[in-house]
C-alpha positions, -999 to +999 in steps of 0.1 A: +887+882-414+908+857-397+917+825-424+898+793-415+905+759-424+879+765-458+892+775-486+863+793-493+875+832-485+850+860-483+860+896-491+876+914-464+847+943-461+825+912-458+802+922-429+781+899-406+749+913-420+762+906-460+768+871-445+732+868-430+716+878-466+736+855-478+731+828-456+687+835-463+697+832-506+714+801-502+685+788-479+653+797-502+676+792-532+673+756-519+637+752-513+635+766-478+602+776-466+593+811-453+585+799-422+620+776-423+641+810-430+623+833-403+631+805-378+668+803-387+671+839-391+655+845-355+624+872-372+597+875-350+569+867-375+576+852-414+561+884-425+592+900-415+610+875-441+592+879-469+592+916-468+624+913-465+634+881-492+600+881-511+621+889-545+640+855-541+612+833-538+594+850-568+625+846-586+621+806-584+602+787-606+566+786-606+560+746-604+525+748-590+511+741-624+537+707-627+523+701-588+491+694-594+495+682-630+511+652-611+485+651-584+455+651-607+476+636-643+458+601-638+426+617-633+398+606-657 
């Protein structure tokens, strides 16, 4: 690959699809949606993402428990 004004550098086998599954990790690694990936990535359906990235969002966290612990918290 051509040299860019970055001075980030990607190998030079790098491919176009490597930088697509990249592009999706950095996105759900951030707290994208499903349905916010599939749209950037141009699926058809989100189902298509999450077969696809599924292992990346189970990866994450679980904060539902934290979610609703702060929802419901004050609750008598």
């Amino acid at each position: 690959m051509a040299k860019s004004g970055s001075k980030a550098r990607v190998p030079e086998d790098t491919t176009m699809h490597d930088l697509r599954h990249f592009y999706a990790s950095v996105l759900i690694k951030n707290g994208a949606t499903p349905k916010q990936v599939q749209k950037r990535l141009g699926h058809a359906k989100p189902s298509i993402t999450l077969n696809v990235y599924t292992h990346l969002w189970e990866a994450e966290e679980d904060r539902t428990a934290g979610m609703m612990e702060a929802t419901l918290g004050d609750v008598p």
